[in-house]
PDB file with SEQRES, HELIX, SHEET and CRYST1 records, atoms N, CA, C and O in Angstrom:
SEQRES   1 A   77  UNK UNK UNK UNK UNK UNK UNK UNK UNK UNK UNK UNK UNK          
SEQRES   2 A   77  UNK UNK UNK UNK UNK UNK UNK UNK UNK UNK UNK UNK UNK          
SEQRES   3 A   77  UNK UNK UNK UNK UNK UNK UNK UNK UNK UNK UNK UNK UNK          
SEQRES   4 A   77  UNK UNK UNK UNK UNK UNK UNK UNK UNK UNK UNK UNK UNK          
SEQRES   5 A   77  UNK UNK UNK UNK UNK UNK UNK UNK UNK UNK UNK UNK UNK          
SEQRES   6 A   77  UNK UNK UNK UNK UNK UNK UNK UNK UNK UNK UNK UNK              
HELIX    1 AA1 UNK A   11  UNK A   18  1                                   8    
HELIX    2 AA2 UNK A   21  UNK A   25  1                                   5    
HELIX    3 AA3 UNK A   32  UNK A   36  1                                   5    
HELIX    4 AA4 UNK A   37  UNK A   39  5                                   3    
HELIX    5 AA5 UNK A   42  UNK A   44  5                                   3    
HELIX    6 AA6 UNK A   53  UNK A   55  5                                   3    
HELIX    7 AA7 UNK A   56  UNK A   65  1                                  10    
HELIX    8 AA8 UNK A   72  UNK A   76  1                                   5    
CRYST1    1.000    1.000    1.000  90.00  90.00  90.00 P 1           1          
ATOM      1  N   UNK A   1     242.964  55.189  55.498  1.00  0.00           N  
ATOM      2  CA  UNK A   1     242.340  56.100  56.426  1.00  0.00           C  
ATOM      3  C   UNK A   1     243.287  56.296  57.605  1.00  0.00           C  
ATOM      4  O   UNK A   1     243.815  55.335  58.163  1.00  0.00           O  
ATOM      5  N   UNK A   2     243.529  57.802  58.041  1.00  0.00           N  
ATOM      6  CA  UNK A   2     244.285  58.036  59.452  1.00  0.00           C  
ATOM      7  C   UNK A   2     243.592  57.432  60.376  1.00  0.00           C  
ATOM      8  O   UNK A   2     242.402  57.127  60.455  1.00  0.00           O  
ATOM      9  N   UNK A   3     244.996  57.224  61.452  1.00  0.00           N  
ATOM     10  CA  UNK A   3     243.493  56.557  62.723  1.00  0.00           C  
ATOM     11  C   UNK A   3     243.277  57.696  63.150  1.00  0.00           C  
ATOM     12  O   UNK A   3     243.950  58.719  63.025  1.00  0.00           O  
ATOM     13  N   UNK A   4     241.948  57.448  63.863  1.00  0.00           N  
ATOM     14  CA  UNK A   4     241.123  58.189  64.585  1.00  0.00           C  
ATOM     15  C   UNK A   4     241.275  58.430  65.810  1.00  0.00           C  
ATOM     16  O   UNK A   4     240.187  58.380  66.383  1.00  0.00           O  
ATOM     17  N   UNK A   5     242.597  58.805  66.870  1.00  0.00           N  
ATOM     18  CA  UNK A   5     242.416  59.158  68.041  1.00  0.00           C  
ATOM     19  C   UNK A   5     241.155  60.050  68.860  1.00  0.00           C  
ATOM     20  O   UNK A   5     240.449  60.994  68.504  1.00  0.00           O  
ATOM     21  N   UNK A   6     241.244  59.327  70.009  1.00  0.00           N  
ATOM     22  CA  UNK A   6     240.459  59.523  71.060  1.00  0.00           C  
ATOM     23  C   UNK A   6     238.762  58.858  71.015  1.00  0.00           C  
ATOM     24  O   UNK A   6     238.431  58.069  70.130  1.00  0.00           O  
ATOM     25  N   UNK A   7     237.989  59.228  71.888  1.00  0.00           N  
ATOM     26  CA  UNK A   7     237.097  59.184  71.594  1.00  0.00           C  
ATOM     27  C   UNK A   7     235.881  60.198  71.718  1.00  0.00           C  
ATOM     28  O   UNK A   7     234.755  59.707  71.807  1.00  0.00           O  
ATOM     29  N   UNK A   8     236.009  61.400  71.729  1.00  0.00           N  
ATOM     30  CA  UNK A   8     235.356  62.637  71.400  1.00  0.00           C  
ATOM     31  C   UNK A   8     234.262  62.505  70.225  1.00  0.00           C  
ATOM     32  O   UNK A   8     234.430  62.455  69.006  1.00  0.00           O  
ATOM     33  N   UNK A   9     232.791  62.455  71.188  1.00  0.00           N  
ATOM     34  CA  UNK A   9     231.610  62.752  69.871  1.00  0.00           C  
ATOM     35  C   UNK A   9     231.214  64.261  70.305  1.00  0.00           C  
ATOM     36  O   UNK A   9     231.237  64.885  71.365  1.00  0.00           O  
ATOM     37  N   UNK A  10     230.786  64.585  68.779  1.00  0.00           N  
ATOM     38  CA  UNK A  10     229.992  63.733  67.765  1.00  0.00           C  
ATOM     39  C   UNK A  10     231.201  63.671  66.919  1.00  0.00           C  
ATOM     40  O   UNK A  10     231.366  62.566  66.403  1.00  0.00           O  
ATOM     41  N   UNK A  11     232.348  64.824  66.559  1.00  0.00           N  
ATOM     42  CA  UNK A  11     234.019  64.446  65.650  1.00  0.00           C  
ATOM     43  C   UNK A  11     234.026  62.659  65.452  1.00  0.00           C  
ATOM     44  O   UNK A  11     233.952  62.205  64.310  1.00  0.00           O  
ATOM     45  N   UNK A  12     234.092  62.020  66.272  1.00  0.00           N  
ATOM     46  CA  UNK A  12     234.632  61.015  65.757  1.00  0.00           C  
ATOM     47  C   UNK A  12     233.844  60.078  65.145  1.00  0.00           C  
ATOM     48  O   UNK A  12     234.358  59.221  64.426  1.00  0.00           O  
ATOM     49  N   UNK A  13     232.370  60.138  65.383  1.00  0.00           N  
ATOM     50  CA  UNK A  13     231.305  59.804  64.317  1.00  0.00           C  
ATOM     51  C   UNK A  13     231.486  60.596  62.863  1.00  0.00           C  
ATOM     52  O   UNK A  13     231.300  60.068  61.766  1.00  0.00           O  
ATOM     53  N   UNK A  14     231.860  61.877  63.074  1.00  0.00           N  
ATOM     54  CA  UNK A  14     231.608  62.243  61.576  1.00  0.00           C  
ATOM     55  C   UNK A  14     232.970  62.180  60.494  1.00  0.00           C  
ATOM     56  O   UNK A  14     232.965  62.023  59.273  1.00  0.00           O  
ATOM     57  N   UNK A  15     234.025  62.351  61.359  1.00  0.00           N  
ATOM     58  CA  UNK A  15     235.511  61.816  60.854  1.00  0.00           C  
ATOM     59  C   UNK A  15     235.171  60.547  60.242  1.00  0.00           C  
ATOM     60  O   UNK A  15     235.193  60.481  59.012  1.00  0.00           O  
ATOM     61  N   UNK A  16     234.795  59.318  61.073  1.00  0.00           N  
ATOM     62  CA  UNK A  16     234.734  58.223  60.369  1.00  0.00           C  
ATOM     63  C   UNK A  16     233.630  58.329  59.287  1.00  0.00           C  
ATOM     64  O   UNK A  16     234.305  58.277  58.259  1.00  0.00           O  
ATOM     65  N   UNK A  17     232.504  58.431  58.950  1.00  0.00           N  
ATOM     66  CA  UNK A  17     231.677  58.901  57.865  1.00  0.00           C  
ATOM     67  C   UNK A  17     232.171  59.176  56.816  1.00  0.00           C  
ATOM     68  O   UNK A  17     231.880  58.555  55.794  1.00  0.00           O  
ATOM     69  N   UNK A  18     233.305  60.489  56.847  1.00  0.00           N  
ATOM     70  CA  UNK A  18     233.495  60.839  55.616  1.00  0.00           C  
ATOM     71  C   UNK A  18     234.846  60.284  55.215  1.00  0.00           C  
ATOM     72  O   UNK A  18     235.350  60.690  54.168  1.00  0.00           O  
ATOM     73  N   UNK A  19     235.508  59.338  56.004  1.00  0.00           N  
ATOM     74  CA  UNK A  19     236.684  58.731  55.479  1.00  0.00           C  
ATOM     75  C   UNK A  19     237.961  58.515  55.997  1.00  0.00           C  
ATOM     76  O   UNK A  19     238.886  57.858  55.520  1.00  0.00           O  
ATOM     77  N   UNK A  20     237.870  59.346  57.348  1.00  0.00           N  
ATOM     78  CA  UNK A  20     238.712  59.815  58.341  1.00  0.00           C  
ATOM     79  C   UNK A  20     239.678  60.989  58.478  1.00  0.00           C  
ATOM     80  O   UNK A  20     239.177  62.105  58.340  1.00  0.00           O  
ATOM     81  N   UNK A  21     240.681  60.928  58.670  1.00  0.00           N  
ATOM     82  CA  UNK A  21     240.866  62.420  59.257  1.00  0.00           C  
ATOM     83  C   UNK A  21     241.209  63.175  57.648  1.00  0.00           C  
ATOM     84  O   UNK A  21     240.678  64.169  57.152  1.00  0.00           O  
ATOM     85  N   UNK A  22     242.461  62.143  57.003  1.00  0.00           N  
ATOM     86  CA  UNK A  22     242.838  63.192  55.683  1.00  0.00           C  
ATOM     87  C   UNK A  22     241.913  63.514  54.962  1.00  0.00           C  
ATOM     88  O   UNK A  22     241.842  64.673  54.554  1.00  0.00           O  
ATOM     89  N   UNK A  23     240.876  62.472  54.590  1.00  0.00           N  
ATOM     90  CA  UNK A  23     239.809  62.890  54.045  1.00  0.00           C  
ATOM     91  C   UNK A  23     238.660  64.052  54.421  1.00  0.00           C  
ATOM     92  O   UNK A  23     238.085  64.647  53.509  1.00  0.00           O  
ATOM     93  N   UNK A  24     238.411  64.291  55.613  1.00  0.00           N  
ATOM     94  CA  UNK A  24     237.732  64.932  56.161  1.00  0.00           C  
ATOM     95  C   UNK A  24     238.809  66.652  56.097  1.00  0.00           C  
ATOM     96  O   UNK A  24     238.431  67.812  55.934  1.00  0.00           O  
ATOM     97  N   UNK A  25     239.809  66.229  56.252  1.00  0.00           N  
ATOM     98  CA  UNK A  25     240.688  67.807  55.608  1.00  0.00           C  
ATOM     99  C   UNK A  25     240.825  68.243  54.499  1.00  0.00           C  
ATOM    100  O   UNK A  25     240.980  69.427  54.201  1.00  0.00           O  
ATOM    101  N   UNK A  26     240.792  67.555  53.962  1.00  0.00           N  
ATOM    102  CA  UNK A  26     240.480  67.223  52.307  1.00  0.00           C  
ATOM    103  C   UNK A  26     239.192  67.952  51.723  1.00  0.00           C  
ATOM    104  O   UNK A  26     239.205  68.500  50.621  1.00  0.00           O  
ATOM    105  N   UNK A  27     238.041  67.911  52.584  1.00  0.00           N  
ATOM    106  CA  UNK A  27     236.820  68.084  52.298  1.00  0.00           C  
ATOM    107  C   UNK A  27     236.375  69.580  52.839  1.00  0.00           C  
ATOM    108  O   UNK A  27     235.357  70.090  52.372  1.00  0.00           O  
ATOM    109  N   UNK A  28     237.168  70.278  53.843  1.00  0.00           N  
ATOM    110  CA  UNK A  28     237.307  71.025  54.513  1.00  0.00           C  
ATOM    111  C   UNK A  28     238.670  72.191  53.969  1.00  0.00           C  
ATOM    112  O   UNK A  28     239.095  73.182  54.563  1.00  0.00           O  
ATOM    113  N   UNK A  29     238.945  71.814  53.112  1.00  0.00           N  
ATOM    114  CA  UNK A  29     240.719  72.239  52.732  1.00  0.00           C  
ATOM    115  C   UNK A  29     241.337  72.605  54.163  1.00  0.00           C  
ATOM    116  O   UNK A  29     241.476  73.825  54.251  1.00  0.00           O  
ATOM    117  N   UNK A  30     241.624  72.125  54.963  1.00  0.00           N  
ATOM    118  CA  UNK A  30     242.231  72.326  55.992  1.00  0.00           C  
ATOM    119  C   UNK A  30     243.316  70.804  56.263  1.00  0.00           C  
ATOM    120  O   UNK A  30     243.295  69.780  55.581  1.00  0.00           O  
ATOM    121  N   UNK A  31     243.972  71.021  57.157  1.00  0.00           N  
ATOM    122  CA  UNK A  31     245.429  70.090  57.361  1.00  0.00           C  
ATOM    123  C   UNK A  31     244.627  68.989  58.458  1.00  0.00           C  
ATOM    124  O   UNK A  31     243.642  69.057  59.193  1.00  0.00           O  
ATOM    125  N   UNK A  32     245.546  68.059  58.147  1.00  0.00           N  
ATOM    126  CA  UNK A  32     244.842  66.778  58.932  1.00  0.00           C  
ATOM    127  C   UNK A  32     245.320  66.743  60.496  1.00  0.00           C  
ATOM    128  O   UNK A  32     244.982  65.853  61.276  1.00  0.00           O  
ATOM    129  N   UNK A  33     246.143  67.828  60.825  1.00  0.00           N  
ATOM    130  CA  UNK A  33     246.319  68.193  62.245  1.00  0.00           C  
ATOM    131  C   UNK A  33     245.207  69.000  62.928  1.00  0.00           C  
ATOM    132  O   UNK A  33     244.777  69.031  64.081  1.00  0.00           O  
ATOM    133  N   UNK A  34     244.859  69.730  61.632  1.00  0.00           N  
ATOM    134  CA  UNK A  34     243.415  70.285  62.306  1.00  0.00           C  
ATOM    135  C   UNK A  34     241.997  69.610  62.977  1.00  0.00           C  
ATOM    136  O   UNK A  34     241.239  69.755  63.936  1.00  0.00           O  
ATOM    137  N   UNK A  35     242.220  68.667  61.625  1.00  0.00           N  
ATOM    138  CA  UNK A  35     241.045  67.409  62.157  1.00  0.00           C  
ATOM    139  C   UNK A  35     241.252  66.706  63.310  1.00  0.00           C  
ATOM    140  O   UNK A  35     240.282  66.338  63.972  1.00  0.00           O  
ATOM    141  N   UNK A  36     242.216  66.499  63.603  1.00  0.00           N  
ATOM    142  CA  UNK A  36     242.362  65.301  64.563  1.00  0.00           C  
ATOM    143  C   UNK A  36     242.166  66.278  66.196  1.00  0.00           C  
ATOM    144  O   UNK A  36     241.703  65.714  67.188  1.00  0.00           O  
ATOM    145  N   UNK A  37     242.463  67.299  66.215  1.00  0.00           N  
ATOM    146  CA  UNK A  37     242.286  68.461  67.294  1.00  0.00           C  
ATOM    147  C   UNK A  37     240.806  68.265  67.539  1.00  0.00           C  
ATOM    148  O   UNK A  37     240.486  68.615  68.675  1.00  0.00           O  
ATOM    149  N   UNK A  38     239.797  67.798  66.785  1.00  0.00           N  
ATOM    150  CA  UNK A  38     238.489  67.935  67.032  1.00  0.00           C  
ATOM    151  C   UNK A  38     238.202  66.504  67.824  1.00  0.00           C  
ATOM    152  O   UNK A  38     237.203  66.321  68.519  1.00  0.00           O  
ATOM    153  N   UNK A  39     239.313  65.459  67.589  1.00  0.00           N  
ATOM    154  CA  UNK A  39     238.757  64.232  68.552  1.00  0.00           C  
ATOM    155  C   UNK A  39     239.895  64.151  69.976  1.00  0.00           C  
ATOM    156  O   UNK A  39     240.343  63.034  70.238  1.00  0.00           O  
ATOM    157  N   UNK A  40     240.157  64.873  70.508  1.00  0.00           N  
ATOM    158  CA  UNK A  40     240.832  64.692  71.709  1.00  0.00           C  
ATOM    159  C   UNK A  40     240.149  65.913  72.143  1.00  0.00           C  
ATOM    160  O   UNK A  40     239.420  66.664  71.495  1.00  0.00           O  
ATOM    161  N   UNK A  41     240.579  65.972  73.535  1.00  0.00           N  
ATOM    162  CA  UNK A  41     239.834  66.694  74.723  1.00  0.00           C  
ATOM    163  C   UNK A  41     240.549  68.137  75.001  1.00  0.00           C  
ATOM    164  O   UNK A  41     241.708  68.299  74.619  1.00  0.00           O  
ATOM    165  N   UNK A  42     240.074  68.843  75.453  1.00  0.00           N  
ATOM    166  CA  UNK A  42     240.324  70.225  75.768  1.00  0.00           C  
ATOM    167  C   UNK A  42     241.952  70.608  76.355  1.00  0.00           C  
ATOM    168  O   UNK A  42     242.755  71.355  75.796  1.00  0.00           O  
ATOM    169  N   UNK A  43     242.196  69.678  77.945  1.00  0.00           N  
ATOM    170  CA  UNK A  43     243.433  69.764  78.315  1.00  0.00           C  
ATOM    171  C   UNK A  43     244.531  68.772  76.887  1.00  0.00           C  
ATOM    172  O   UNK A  43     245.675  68.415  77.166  1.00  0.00           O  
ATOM    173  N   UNK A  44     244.162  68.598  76.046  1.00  0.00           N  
ATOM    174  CA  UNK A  44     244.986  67.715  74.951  1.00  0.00           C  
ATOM    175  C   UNK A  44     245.271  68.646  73.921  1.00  0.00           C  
ATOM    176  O   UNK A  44     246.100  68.480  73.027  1.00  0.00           O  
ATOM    177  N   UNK A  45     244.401  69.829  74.124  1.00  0.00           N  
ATOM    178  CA  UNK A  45     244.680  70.450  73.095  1.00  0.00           C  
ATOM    179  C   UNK A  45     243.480  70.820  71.838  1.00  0.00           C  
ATOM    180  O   UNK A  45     243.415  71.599  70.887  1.00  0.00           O  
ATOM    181  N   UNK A  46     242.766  69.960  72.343  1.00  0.00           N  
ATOM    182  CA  UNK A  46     241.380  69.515  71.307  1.00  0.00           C  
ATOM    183  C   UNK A  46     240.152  70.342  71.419  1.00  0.00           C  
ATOM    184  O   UNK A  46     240.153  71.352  72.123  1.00  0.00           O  
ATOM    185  N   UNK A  47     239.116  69.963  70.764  1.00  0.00           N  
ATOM    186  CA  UNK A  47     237.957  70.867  70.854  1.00  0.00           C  
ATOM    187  C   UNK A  47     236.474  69.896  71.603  1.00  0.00           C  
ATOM    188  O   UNK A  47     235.277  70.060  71.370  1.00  0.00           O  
ATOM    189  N   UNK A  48     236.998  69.120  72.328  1.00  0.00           N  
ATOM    190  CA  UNK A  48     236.113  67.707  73.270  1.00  0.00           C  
ATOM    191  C   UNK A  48     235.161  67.417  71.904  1.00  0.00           C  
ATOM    192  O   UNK A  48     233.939  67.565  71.860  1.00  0.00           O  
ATOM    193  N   UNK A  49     235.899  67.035  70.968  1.00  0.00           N  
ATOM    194  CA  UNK A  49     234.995  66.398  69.937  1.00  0.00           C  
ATOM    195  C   UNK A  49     233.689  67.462  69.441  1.00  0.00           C  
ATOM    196  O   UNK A  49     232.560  67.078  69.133  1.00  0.00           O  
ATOM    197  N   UNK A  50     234.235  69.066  69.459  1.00  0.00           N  
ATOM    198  CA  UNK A  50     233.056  69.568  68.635  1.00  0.00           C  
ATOM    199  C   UNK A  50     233.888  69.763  67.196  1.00  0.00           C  
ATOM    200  O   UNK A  50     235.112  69.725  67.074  1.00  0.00           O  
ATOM    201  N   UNK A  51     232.791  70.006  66.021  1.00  0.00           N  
ATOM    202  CA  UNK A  51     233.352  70.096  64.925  1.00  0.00           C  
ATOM    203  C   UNK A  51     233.280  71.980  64.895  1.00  0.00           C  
ATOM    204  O   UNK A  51     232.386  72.570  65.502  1.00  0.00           O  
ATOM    205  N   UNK A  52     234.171  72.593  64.237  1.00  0.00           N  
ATOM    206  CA  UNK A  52     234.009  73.823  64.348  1.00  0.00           C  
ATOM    207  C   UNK A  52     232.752  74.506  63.655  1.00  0.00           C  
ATOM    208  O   UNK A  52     232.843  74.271  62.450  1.00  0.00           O  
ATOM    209  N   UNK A  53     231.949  75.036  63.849  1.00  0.00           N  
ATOM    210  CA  UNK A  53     230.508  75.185  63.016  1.00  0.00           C  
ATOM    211  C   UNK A  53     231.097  75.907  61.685  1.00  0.00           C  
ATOM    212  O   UNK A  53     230.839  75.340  60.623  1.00  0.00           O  
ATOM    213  N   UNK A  54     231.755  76.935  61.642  1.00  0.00           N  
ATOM    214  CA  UNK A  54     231.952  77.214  60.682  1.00  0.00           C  
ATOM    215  C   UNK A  54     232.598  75.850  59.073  1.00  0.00           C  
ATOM    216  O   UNK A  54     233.141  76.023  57.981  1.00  0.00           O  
ATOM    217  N   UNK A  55     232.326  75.178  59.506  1.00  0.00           N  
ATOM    218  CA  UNK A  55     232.826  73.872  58.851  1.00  0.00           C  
ATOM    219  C   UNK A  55     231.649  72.832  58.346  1.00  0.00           C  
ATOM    220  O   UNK A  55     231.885  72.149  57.349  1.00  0.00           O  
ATOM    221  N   UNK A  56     230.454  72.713  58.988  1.00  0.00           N  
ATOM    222  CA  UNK A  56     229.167  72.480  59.351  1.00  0.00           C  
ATOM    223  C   UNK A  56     228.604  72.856  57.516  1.00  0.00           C  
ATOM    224  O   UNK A  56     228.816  72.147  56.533  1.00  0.00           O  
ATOM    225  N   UNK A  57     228.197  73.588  57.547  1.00  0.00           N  
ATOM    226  CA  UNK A  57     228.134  73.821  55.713  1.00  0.00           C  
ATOM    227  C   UNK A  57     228.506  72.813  55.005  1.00  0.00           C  
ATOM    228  O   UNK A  57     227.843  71.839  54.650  1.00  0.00           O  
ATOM    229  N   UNK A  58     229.857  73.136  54.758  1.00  0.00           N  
ATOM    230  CA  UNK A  58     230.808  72.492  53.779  1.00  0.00           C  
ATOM    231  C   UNK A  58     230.560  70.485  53.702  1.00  0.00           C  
ATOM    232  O   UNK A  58     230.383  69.638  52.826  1.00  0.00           O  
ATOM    233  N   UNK A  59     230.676  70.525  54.989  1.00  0.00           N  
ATOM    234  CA  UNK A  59     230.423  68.763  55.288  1.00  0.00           C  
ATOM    235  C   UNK A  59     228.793  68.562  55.036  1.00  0.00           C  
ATOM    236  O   UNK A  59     228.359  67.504  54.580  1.00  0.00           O  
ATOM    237  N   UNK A  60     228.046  69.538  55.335  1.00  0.00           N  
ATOM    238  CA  UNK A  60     226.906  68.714  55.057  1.00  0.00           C  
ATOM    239  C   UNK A  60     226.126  68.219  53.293  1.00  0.00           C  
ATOM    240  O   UNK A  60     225.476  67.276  52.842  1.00  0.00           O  
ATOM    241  N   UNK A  61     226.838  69.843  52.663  1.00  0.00           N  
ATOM    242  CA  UNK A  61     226.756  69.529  51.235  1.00  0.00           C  
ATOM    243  C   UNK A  61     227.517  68.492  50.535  1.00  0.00           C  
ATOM    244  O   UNK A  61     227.251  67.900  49.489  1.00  0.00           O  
ATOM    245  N   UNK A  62     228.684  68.378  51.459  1.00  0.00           N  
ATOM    246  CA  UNK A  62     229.362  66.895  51.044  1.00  0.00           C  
ATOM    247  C   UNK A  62     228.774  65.450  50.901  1.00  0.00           C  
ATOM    248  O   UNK A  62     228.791  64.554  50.057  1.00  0.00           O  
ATOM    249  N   UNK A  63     228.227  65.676  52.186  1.00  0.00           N  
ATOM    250  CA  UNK A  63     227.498  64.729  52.568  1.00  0.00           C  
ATOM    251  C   UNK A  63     226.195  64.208  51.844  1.00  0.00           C  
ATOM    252  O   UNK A  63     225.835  63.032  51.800  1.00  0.00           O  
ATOM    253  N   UNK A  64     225.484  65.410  51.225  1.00  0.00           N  
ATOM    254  CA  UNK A  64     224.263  65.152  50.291  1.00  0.00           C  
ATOM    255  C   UNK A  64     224.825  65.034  49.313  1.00  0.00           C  
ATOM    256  O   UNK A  64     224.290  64.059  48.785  1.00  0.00           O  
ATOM    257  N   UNK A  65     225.935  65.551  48.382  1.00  0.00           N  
ATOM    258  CA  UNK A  65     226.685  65.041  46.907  1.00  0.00           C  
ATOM    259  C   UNK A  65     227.065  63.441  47.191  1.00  0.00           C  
ATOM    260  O   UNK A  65     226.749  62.717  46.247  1.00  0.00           O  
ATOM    261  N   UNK A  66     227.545  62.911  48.067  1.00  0.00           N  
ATOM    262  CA  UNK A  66     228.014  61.745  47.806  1.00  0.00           C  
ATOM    263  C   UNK A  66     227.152  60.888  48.928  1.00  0.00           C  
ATOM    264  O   UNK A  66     227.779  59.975  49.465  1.00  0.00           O  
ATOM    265  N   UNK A  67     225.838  61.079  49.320  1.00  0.00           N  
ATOM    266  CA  UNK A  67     224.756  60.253  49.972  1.00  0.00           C  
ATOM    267  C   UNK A  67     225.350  59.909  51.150  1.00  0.00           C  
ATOM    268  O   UNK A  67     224.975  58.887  51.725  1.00  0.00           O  
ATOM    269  N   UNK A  68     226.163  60.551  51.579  1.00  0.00           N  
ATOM    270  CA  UNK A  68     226.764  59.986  53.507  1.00  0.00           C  
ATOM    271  C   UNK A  68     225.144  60.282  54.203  1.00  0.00           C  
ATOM    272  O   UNK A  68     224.323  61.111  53.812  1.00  0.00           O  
ATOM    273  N   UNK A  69     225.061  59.647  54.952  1.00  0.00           N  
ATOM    274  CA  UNK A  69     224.038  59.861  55.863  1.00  0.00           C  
ATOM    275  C   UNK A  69     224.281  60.728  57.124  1.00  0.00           C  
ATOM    276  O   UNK A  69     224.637  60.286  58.217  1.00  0.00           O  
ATOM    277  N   UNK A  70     223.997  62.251  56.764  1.00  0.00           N  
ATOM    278  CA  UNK A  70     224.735  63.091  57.531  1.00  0.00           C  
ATOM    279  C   UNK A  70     223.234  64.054  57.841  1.00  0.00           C  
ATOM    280  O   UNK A  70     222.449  64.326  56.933  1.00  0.00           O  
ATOM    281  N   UNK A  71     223.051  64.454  59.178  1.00  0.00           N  
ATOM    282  CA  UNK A  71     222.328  65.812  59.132  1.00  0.00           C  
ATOM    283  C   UNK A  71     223.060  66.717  60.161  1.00  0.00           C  
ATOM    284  O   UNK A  71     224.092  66.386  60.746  1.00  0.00           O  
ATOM    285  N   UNK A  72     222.278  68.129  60.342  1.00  0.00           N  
ATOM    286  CA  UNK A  72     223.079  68.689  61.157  1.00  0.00           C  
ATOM    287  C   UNK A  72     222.830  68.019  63.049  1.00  0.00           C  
ATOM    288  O   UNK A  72     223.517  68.277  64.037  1.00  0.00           O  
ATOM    289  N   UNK A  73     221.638  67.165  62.932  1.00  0.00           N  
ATOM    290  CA  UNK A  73     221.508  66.934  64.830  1.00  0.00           C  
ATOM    291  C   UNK A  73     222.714  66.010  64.724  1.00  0.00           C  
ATOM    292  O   UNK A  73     222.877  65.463  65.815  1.00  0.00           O  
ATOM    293  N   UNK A  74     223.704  65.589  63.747  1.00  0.00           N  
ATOM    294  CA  UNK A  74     224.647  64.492  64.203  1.00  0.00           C  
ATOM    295  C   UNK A  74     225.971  65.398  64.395  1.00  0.00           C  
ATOM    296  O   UNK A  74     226.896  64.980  65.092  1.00  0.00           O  
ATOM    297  N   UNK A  75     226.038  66.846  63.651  1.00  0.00           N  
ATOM    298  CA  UNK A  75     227.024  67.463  64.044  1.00  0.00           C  
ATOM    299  C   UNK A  75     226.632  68.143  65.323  1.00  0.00           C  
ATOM    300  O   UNK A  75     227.565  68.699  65.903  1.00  0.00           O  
ATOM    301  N   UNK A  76     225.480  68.214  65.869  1.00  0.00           N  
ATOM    302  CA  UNK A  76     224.893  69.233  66.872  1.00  0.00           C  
ATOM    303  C   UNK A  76     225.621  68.270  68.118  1.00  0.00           C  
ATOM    304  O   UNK A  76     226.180  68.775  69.092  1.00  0.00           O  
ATOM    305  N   UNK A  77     225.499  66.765  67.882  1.00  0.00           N  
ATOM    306  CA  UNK A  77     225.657  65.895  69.157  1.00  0.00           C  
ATOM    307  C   UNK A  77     224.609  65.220  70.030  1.00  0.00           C  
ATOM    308  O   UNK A  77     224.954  64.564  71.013  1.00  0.00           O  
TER     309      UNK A  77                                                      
END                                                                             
């Protein structure tokens, strides 16, 4: 598992959930630079730990195929 910089929720609750960052790009087809932008802060470059909604879908059906304990109030924050 990548580490998980920063500490930006709810991103870094749900990064770790699904496996961490490569995995979570993986799951998303997106690059693991993308992921990690969601756990650092705004002047860093980041999104203060929101997950992009358009992404929100994809993770949650993930999440019910392989029983993660995921709903959307944990991506909401």
């Amino acid at each position: 598992m990548a580490m998980i910089k920063g500490r930006c929720e709810p991103a870094r609750n749900i990064v770790g959930r699904l496996g961490g960052v490569t995995a979570t790009a993986k799951i998303i087809n997106a690059t693991p630079s993308a992921v990690s932008r969601w756990l650092v802060t705004r002047p860093e470059g980041g999104t203060d730990g929101r997950v992009p909604q358009r992404h929100w879908e994809t993770i949650l059906d993930f999440a019910v195929a392989h029983k993660i304990a995921l709903t959307l109030d944990d991506l909401l924050g």
